[in-house]
Structures are given as C-alpha cells and as structure tokens.
C-alpha positions as CSV (number, residue, x, y, z in Angstrom):
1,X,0.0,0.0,0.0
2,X,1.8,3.8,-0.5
3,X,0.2,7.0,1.1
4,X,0.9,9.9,0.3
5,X,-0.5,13.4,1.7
6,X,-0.9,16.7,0.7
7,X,-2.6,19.8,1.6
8,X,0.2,21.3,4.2
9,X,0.9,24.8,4.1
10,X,1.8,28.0,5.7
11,X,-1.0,29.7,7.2
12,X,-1.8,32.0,10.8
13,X,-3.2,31.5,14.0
14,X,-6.9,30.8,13.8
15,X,-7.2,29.5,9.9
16,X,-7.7,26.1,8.7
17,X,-6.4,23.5,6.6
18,X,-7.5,20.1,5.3
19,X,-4.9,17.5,5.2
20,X,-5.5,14.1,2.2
21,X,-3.7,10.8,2.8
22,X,-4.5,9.4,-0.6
23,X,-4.3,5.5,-0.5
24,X,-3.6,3.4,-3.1
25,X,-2.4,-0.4,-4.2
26,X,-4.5,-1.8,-1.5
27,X,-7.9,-2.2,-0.1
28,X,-8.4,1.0,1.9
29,X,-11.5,-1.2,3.9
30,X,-8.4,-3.4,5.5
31,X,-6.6,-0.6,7.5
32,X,-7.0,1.5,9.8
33,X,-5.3,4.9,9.0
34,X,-3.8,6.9,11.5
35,X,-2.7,10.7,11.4
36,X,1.1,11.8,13.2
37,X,3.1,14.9,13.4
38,X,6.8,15.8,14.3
39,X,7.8,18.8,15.1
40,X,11.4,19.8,15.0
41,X,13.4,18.7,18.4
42,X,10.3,16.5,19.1
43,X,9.1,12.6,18.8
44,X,6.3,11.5,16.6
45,X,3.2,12.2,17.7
46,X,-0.3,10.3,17.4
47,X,-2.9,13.1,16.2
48,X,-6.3,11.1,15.0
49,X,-7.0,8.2,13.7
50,X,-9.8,6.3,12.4
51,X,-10.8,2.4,11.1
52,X,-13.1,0.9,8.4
53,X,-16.1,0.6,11.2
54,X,-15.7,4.6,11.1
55,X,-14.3,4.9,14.8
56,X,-12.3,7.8,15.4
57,X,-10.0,8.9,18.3
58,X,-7.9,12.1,18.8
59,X,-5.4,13.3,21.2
60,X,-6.8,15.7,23.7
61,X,-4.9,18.6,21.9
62,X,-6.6,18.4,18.9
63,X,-10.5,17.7,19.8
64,X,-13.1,19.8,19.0
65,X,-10.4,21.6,16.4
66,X,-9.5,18.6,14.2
67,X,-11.7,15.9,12.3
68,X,-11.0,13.1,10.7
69,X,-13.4,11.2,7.6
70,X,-12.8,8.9,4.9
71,X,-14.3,8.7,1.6
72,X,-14.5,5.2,1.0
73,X,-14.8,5.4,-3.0
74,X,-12.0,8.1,-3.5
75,X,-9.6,5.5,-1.0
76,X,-8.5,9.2,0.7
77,X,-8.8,9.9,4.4
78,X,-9.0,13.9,5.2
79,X,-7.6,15.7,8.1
80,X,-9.7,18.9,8.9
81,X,-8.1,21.7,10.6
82,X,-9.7,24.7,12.3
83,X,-8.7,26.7,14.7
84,X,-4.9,26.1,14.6
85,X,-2.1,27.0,16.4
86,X,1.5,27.6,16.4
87,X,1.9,24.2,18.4
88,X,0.1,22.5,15.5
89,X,3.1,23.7,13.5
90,X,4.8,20.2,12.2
91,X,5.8,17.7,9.1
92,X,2.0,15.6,9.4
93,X,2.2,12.0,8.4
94,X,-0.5,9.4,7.7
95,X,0.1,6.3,8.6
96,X,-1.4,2.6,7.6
97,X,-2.3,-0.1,10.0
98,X,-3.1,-3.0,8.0
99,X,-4.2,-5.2,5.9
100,X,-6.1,-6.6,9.2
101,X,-7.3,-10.3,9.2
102,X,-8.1,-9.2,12.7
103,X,-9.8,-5.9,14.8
104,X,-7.5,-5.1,17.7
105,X,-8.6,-3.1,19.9
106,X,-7.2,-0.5,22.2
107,X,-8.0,1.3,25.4
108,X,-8.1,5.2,25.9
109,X,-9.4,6.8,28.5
110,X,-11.6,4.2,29.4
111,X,-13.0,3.5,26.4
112,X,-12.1,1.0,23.9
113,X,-11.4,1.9,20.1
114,X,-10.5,0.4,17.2
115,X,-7.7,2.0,15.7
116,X,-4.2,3.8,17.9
117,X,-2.0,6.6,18.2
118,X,1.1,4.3,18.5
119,X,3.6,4.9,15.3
120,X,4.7,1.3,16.2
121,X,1.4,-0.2,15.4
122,X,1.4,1.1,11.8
123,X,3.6,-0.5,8.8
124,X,3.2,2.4,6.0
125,X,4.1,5.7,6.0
126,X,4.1,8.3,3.6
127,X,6.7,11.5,2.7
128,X,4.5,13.9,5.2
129,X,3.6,17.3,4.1
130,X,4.5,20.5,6.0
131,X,2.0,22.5,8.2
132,X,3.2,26.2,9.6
133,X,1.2,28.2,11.9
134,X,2.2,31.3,12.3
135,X,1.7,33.7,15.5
C-alpha cells in the first residue's frame, strides 16, 4: 500500500487546513489509517486516527479543532483543521495499519477503540507534508 499526503501549508493562527492521505495499491477497507506529526526537536506524535467501522479517536490537543473522515470510493482519508495554532506547526504523516485479518482493539481513556496513536502499530508511511502556523 503507499500513502501519500498533501494539503500542508503556511498559514496563521486561527485559519484552517484540510490535510488528504490518498491510499492506493490496496484495499483502503483493511486498514486503519492513523494521522502523526513531528515537530522539530520533538518525537512523533499520534494526532487522529480512524478504522473501516468509522471509529475515530484524537489526542486531547486536537478535539473539538481537528476531524477526521474517509471517503471510501476516492480511498483518501481527510484531516480537517480549524482553529490552529502555532503548536500544531509540524511535518504531518499518515500512517497505515493493515491489511487486518483481525480488529485489535485499544483502550483510551476508558474507552475501547478500534484504531491507535502508537507509530509502532502502523507498517506504511508516507513522505509527510509541511504545516506552519504562524503567531
């Protein structure tokens, strides 16, 4: 499978941006894609991620600023942006988890969820694209 995303940009405090992870050579209903970031001088950091049965999970940074959806037909997942920050500024990667003969399932917060902000549990990456906030 190869992802790659596109959409990053330059833009200031408050605007938005909407992030693709276009997915190809593969069944896009057998992963789970997952969303990361790295700043400069920092690790690699789980943003949002989503599965086929549409569940979604986001660090506590990001909710109620950032959503994540699929389009199925086009194989592209979409990362909304609103409201962003300079902390947001990073290279964003998306990440595949699959193919899956299997549904894990992970714990956060109490809950349980079908997909996970861990870079270990995903085997494709793509190139990243660029996101700037400025002050």
């Amino acid at each position: 499978v190869q992802l790659v995303e596109s959409g990053g940009g330059l833009v200031q405090t408050g605007d938005s941006l909407r992030l693709s992870c276009d997915v190809s050579g593969s069944t896009f209903a057998d992963y789970a894609i997952g969303w990361f970031r790295q700043a400069p001088g920092k690790e690699r950091e789980g943003v949002s991620c989503i599965s086929s049965d549409e569940t979604k999970y986001y660090i506590d940074s990001v909710k109620g600023r950032f959503t994540i959806s699929s389009d199925i037909a086009k194989n592209t997942v979409y990362l909304q942006m609103n409201s962003l920050k300079p902390e947001d500024t990073a290279v964003y990667y998306c990440a595949a988890d699959g193919p899956r003969l299997r549904t894990p399932r992970y714990m956060y917060g109490g809950a349980v969820y079908t997909c996970s902000l861990t870079a270990s549990e995903y085997q494709h990456w793509g190139q990243g694209t660029q996101v700037t906030v400025s002050s």
